[in-house]
mmCIF file of the protein (N, C-alpha, C, O) and its ligand, coordinates in Angstrom:
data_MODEL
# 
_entry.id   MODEL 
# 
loop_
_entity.id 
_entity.type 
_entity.pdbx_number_of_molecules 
1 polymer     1 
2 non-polymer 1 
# 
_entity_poly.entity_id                      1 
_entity_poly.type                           'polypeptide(L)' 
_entity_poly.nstd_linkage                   no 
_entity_poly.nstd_monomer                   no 
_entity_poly.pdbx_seq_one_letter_code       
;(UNK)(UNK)(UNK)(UNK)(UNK)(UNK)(UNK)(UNK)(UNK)(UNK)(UNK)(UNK)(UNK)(UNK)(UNK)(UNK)
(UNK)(UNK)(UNK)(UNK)(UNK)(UNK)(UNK)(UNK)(UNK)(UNK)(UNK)(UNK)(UNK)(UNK)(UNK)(UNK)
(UNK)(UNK)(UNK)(UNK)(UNK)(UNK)(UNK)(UNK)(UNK)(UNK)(UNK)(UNK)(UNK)(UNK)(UNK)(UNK)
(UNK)(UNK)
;
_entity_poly.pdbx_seq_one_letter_code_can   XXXXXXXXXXXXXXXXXXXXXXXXXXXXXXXXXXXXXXXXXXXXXXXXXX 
_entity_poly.pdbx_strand_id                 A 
# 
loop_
_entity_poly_seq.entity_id 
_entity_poly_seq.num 
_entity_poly_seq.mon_id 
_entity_poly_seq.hetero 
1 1  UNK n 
1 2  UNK n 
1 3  UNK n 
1 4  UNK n 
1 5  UNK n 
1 6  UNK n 
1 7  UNK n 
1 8  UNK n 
1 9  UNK n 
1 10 UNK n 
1 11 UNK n 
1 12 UNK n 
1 13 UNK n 
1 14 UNK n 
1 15 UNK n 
1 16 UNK n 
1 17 UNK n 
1 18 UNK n 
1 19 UNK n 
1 20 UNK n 
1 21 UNK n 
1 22 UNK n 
1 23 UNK n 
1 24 UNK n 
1 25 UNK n 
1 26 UNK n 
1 27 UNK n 
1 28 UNK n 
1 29 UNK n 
1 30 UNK n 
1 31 UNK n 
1 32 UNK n 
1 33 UNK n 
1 34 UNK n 
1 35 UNK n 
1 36 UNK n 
1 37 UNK n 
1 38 UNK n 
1 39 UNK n 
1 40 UNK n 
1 41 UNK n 
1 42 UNK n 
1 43 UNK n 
1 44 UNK n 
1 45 UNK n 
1 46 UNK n 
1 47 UNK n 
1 48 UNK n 
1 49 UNK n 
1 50 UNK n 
# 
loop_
_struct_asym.id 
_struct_asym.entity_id 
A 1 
B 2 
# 
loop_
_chem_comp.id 
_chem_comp.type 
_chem_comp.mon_nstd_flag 
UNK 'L-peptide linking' . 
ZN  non-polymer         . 
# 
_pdbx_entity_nonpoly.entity_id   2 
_pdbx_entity_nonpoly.name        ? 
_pdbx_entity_nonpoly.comp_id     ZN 
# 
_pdbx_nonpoly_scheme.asym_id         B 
_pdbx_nonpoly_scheme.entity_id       2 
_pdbx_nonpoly_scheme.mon_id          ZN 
_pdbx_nonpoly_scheme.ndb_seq_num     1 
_pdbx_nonpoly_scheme.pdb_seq_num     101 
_pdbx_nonpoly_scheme.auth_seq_num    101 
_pdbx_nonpoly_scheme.pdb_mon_id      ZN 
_pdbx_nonpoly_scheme.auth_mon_id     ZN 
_pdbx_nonpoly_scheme.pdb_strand_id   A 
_pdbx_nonpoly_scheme.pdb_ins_code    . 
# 
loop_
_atom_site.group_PDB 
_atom_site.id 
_atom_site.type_symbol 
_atom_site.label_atom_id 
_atom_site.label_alt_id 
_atom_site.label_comp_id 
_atom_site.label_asym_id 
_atom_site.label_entity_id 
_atom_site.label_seq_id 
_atom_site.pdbx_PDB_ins_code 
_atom_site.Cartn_x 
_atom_site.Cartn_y 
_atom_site.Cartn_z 
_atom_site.occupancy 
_atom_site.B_iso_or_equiv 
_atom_site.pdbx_formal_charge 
_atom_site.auth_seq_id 
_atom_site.auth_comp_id 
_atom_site.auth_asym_id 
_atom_site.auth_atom_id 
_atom_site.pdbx_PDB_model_num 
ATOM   1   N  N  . UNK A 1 1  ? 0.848   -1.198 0.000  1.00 0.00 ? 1   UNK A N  1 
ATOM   2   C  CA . UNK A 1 1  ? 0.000   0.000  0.000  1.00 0.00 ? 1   UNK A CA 1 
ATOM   3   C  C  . UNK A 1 1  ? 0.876   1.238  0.000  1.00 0.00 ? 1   UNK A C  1 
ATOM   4   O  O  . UNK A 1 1  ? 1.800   1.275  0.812  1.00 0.00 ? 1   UNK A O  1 
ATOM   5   N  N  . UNK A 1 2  ? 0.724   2.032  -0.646 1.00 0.00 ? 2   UNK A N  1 
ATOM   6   C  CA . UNK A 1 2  ? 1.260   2.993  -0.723 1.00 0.00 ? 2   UNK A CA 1 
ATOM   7   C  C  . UNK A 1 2  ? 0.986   4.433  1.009  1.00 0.00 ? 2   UNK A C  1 
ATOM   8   O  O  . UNK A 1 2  ? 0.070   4.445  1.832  1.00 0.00 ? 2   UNK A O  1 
ATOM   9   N  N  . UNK A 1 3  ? 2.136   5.316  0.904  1.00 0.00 ? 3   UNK A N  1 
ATOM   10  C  CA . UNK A 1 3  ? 2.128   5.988  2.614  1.00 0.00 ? 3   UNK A CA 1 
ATOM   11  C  C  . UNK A 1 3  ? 0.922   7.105  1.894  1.00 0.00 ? 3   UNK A C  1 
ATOM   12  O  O  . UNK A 1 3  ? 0.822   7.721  0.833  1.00 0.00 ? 3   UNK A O  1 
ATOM   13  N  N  . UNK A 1 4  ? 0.458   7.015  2.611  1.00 0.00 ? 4   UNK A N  1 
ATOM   14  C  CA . UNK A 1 4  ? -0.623  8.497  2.677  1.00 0.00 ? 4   UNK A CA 1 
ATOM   15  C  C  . UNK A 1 4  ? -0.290  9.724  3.832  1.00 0.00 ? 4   UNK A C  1 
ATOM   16  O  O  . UNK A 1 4  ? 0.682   9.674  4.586  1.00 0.00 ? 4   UNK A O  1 
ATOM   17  N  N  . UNK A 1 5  ? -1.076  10.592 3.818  1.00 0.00 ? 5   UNK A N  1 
ATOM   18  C  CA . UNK A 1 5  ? -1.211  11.635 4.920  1.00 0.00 ? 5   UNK A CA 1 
ATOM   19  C  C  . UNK A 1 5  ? -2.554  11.725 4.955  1.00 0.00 ? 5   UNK A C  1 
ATOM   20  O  O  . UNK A 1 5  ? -3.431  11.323 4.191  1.00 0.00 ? 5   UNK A O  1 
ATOM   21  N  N  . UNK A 1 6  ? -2.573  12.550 6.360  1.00 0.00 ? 6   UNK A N  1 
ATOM   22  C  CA . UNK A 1 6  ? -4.059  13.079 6.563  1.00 0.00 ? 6   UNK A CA 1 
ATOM   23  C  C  . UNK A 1 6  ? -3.932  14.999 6.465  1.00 0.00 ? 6   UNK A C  1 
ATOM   24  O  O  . UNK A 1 6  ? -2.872  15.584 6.693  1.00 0.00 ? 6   UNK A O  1 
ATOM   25  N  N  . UNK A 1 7  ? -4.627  15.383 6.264  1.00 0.00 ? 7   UNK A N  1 
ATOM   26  C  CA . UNK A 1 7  ? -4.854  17.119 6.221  1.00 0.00 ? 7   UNK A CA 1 
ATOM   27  C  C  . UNK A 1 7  ? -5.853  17.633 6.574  1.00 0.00 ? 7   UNK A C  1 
ATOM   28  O  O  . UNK A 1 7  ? -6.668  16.860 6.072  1.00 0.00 ? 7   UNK A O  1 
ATOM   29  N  N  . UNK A 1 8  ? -6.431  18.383 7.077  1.00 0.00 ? 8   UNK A N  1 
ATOM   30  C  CA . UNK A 1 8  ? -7.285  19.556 7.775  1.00 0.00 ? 8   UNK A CA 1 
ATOM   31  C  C  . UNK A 1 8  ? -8.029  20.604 6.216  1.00 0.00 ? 8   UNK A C  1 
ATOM   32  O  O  . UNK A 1 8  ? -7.314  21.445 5.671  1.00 0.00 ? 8   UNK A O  1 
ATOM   33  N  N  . UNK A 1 9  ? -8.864  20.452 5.933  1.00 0.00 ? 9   UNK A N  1 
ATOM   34  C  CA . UNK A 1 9  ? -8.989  21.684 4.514  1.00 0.00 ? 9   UNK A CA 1 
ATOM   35  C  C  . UNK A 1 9  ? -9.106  22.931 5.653  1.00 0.00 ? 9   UNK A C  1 
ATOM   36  O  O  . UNK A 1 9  ? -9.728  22.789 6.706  1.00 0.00 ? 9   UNK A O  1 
ATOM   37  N  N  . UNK A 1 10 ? -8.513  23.982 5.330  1.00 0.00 ? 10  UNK A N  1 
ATOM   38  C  CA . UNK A 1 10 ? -8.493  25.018 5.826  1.00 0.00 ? 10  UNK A CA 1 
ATOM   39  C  C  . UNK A 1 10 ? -10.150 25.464 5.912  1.00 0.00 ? 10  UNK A C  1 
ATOM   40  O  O  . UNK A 1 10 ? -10.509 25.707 7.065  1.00 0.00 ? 10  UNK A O  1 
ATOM   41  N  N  . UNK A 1 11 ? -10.956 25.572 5.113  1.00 0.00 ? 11  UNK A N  1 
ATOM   42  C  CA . UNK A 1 11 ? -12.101 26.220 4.794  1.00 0.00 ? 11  UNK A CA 1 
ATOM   43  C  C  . UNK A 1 11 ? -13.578 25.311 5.327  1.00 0.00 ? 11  UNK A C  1 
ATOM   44  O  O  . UNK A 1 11 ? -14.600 25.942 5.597  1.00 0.00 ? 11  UNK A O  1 
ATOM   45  N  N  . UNK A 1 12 ? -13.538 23.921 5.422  1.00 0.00 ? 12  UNK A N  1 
ATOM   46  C  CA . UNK A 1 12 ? -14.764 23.430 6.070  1.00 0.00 ? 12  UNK A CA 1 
ATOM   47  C  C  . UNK A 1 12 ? -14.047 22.580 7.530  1.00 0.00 ? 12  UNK A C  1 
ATOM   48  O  O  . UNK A 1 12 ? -14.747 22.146 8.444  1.00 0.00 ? 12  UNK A O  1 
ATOM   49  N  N  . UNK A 1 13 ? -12.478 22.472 7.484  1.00 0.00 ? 13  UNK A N  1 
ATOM   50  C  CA . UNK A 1 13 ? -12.470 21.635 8.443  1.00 0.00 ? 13  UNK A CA 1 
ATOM   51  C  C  . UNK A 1 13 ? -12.426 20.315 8.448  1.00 0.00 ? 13  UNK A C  1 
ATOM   52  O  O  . UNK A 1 13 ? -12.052 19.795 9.499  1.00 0.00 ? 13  UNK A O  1 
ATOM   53  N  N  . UNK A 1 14 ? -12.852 19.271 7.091  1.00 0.00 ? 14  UNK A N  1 
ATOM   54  C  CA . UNK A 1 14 ? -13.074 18.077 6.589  1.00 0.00 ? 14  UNK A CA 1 
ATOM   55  C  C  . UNK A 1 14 ? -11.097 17.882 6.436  1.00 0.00 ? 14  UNK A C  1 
ATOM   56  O  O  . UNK A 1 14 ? -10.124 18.511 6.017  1.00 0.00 ? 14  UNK A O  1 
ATOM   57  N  N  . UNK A 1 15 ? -11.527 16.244 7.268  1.00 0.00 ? 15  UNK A N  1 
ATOM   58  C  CA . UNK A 1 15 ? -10.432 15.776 6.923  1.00 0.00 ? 15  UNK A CA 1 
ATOM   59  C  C  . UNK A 1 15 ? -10.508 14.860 6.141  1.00 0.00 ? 15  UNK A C  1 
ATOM   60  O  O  . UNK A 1 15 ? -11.531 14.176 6.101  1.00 0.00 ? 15  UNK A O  1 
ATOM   61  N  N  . UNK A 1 16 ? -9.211  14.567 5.147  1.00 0.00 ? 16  UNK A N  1 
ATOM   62  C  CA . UNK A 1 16 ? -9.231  13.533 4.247  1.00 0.00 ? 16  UNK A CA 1 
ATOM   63  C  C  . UNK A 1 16 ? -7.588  13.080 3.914  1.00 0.00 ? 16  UNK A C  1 
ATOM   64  O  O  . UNK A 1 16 ? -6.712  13.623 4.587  1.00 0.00 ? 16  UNK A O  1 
ATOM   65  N  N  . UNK A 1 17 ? -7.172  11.990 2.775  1.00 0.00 ? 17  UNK A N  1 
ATOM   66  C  CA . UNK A 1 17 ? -6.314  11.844 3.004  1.00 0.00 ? 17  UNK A CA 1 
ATOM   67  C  C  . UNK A 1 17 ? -5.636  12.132 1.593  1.00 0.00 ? 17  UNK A C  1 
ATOM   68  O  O  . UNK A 1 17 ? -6.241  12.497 0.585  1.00 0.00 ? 17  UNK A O  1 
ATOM   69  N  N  . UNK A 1 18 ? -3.996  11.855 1.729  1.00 0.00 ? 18  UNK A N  1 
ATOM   70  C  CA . UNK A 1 18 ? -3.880  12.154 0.055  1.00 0.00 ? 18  UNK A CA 1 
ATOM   71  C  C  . UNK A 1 18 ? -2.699  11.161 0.066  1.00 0.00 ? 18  UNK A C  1 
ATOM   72  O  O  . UNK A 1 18 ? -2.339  10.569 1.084  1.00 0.00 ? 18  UNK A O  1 
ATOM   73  N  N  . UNK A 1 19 ? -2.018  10.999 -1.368 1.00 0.00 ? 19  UNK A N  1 
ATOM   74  C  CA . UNK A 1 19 ? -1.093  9.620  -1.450 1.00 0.00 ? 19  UNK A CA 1 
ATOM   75  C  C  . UNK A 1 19 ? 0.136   10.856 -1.589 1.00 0.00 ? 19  UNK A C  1 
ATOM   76  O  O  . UNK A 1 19 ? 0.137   11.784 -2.398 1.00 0.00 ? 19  UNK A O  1 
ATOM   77  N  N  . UNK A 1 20 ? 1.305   10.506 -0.392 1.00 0.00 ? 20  UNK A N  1 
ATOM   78  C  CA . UNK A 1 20 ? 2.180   11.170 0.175  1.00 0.00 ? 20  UNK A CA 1 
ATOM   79  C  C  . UNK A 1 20 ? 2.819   11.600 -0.576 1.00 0.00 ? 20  UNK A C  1 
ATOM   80  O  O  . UNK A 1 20 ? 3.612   12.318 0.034  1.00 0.00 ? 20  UNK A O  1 
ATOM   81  N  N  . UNK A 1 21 ? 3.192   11.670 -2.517 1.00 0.00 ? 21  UNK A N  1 
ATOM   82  C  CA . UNK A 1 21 ? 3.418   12.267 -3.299 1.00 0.00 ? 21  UNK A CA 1 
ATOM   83  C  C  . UNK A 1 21 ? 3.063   13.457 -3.752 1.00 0.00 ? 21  UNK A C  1 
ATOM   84  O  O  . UNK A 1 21 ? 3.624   14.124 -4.621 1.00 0.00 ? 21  UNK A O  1 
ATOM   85  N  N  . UNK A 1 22 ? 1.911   13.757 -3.006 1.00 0.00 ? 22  UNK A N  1 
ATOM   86  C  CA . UNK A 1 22 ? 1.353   15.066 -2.667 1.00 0.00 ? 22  UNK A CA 1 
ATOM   87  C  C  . UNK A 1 22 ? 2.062   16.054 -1.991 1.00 0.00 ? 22  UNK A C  1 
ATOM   88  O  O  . UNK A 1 22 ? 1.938   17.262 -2.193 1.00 0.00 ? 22  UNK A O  1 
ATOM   89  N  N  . UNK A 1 23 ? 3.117   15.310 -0.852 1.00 0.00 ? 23  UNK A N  1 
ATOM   90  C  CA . UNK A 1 23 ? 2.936   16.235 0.385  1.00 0.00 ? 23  UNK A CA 1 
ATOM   91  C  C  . UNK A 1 23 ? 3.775   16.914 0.410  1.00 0.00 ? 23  UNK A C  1 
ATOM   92  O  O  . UNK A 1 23 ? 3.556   17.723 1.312  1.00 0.00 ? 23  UNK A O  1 
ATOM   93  N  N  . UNK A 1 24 ? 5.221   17.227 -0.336 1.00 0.00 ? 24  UNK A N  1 
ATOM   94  C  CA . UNK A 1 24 ? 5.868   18.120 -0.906 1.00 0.00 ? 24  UNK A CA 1 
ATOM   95  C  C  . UNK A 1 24 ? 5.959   18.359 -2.663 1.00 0.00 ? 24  UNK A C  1 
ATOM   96  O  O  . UNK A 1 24 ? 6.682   18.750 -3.579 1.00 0.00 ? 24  UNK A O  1 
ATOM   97  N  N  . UNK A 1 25 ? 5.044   17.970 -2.426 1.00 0.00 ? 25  UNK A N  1 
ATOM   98  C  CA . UNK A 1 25 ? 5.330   18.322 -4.601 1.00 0.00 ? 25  UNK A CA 1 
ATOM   99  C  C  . UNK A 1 25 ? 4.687   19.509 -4.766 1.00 0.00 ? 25  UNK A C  1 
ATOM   100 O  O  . UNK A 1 25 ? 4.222   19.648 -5.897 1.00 0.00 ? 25  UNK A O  1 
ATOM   101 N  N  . UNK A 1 26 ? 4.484   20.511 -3.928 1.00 0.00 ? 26  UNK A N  1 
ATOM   102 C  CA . UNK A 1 26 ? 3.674   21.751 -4.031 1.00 0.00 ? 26  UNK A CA 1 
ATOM   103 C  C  . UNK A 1 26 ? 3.076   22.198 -4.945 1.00 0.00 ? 26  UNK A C  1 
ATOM   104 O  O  . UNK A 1 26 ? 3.359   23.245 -5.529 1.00 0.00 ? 26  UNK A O  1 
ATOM   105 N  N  . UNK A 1 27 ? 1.898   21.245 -5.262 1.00 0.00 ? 27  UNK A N  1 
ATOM   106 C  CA . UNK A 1 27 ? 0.627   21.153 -5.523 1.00 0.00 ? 27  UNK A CA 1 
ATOM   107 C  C  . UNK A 1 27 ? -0.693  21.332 -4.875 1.00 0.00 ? 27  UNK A C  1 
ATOM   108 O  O  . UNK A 1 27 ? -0.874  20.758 -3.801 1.00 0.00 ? 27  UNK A O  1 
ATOM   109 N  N  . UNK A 1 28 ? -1.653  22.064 -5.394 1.00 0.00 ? 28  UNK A N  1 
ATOM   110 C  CA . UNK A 1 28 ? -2.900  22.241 -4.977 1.00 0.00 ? 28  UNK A CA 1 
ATOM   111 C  C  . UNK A 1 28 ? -3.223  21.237 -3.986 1.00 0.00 ? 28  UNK A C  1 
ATOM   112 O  O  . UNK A 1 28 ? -2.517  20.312 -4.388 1.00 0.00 ? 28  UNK A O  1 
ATOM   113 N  N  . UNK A 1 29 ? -3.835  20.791 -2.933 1.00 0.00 ? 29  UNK A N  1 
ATOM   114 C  CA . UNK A 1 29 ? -4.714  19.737 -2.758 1.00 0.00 ? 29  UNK A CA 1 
ATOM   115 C  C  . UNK A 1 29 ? -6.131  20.026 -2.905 1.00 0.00 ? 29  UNK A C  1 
ATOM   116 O  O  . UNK A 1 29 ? -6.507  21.196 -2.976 1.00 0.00 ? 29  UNK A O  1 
ATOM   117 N  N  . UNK A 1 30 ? -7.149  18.815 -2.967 1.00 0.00 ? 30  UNK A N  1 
ATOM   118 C  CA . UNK A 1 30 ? -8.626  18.943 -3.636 1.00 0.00 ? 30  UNK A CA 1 
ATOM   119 C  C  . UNK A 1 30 ? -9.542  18.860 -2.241 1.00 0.00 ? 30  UNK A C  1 
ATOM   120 O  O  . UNK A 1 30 ? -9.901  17.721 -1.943 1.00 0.00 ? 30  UNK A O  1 
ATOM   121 N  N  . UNK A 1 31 ? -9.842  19.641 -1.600 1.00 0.00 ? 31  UNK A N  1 
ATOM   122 C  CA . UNK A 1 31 ? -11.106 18.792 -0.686 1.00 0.00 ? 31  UNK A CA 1 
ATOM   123 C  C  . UNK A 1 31 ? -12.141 18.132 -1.199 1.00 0.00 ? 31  UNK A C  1 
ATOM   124 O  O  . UNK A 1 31 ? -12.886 18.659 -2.026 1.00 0.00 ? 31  UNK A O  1 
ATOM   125 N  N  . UNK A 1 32 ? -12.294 16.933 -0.773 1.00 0.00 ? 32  UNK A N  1 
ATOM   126 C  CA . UNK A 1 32 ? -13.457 15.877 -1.799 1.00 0.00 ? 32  UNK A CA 1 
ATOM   127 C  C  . UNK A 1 32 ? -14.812 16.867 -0.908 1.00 0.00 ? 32  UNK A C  1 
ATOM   128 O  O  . UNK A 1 32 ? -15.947 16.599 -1.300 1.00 0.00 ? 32  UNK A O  1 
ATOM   129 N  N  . UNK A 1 33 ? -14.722 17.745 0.014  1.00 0.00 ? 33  UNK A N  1 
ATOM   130 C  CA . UNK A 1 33 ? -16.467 17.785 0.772  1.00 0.00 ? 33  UNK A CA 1 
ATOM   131 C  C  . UNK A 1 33 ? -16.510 18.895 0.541  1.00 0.00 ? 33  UNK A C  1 
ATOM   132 O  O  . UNK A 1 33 ? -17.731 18.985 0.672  1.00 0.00 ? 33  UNK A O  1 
ATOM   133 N  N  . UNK A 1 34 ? -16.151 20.071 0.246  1.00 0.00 ? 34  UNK A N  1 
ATOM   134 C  CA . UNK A 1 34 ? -16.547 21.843 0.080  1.00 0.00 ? 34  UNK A CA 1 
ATOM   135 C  C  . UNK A 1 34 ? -15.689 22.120 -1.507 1.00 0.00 ? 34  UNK A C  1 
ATOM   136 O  O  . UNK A 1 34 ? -16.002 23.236 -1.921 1.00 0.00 ? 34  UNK A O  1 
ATOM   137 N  N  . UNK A 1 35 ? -14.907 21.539 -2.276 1.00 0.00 ? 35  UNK A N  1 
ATOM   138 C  CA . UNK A 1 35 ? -13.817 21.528 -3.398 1.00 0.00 ? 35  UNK A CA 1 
ATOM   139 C  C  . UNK A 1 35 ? -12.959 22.351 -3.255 1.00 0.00 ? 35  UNK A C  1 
ATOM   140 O  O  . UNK A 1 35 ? -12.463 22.622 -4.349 1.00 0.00 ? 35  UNK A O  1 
ATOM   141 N  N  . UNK A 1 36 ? -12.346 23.120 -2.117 1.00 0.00 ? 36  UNK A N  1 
ATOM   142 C  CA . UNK A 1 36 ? -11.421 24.145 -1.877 1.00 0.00 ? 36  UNK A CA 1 
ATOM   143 C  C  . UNK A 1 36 ? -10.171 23.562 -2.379 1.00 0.00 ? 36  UNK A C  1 
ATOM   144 O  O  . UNK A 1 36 ? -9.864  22.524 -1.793 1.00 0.00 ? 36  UNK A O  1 
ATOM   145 N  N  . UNK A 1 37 ? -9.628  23.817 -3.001 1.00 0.00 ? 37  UNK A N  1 
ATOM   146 C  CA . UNK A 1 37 ? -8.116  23.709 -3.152 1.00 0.00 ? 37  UNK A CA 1 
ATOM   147 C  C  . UNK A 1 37 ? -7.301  24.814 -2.468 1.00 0.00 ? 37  UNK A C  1 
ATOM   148 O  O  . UNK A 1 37 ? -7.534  26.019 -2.371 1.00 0.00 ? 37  UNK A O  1 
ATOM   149 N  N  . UNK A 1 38 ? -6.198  24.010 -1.986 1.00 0.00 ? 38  UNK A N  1 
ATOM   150 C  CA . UNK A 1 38 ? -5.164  24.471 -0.881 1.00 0.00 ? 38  UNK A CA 1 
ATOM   151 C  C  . UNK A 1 38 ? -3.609  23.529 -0.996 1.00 0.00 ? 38  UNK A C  1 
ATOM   152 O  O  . UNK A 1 38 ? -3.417  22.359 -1.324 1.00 0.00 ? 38  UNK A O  1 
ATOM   153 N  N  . UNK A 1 39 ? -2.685  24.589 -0.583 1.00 0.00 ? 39  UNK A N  1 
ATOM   154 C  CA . UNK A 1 39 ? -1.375  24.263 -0.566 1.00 0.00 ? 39  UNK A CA 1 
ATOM   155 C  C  . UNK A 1 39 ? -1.275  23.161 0.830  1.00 0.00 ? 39  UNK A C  1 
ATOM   156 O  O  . UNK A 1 39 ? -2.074  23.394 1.738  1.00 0.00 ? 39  UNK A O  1 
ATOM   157 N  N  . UNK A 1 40 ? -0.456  22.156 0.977  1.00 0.00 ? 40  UNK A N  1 
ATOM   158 C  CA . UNK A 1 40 ? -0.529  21.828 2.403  1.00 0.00 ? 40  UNK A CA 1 
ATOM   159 C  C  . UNK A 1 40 ? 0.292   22.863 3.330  1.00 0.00 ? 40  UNK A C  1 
ATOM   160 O  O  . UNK A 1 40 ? 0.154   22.275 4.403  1.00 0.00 ? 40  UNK A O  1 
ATOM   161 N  N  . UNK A 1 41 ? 0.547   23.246 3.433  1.00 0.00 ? 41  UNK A N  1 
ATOM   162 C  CA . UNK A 1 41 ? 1.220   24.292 4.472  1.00 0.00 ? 41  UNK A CA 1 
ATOM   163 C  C  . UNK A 1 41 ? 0.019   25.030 4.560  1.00 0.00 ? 41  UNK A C  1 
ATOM   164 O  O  . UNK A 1 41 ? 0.344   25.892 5.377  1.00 0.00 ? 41  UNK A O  1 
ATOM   165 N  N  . UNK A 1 42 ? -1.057  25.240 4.280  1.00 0.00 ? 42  UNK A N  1 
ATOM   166 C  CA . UNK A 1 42 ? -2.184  25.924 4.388  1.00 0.00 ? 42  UNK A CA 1 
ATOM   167 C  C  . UNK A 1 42 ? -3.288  25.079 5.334  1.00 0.00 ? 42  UNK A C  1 
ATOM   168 O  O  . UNK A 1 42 ? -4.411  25.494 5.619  1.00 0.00 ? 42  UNK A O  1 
ATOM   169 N  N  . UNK A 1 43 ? -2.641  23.653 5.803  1.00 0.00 ? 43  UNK A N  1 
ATOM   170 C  CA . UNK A 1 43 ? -3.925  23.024 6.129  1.00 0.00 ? 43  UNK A CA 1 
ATOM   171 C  C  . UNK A 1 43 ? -3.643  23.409 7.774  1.00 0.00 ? 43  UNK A C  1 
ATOM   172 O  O  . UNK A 1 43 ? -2.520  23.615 8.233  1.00 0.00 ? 43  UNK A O  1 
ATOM   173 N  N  . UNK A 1 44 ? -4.577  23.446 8.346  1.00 0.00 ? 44  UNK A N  1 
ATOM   174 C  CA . UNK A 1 44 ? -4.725  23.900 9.668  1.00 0.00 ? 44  UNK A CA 1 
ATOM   175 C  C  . UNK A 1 44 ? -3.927  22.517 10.768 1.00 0.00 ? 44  UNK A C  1 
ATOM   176 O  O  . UNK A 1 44 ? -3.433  22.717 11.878 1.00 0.00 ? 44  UNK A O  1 
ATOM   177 N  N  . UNK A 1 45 ? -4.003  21.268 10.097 1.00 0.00 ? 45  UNK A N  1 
ATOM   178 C  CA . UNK A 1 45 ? -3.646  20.139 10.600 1.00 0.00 ? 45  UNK A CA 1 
ATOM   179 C  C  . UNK A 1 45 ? -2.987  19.032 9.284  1.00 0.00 ? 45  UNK A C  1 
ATOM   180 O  O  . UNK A 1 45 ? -3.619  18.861 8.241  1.00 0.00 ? 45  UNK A O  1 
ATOM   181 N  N  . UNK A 1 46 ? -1.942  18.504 9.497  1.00 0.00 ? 46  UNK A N  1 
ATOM   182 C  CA . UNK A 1 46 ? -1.078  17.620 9.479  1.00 0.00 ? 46  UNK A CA 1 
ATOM   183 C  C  . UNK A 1 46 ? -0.776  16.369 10.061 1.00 0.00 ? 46  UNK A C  1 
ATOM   184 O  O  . UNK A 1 46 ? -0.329  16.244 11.201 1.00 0.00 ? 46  UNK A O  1 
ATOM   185 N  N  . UNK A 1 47 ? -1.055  15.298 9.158  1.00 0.00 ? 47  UNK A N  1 
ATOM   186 C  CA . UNK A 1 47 ? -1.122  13.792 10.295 1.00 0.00 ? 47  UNK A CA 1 
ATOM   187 C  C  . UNK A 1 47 ? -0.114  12.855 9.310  1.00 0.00 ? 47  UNK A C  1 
ATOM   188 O  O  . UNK A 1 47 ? -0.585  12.044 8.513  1.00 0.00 ? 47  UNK A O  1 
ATOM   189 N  N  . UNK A 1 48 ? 1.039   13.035 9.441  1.00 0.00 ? 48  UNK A N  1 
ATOM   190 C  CA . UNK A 1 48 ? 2.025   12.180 8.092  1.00 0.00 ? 48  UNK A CA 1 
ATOM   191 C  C  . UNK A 1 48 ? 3.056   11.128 8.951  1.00 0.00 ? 48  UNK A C  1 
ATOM   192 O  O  . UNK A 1 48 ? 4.264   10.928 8.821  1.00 0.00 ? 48  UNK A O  1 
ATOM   193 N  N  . UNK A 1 49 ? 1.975   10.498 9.960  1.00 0.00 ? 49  UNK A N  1 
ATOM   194 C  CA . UNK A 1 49 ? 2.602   9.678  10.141 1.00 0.00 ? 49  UNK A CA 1 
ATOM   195 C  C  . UNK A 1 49 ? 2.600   7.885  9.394  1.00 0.00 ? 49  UNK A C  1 
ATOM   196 O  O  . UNK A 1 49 ? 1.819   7.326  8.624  1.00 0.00 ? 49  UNK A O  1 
ATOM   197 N  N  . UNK A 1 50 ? 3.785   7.464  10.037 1.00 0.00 ? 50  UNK A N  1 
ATOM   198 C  CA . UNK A 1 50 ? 3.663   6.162  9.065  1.00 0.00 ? 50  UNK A CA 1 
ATOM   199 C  C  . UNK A 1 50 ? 4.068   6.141  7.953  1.00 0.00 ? 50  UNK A C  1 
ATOM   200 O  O  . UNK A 1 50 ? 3.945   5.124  7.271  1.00 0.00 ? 50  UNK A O  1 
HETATM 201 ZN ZN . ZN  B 2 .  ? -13.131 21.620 2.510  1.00 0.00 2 101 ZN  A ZN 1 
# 
């Protein structure tokens, strides 16, 4: 299985996860529940463990 993270969307608060190729390739991320896109350094919370 590939490592994931978890993130905070800045704007509803919904957490979700993304495949850890995300987590410095400074790219947008998508919230699947409000569609905000956001940098991760923008997310209010960070869970990259594992
Ligand atoms: Zn959101």
């Amino acid at each position: 299985m590939d490592r994931i993270f978890w993130v905070e969307c800045p704007d509803c608060s919904g957490k979700f996860f993304c495949d850890y190729e995300m987590r410095y390739a400074g790219i947008d991320l998508h919230c699947p529940f409000c569609g905000d896109q956001f940098q991760v350094e923008q997310s209010p919370w960070i869970d990259d463990r594992g």
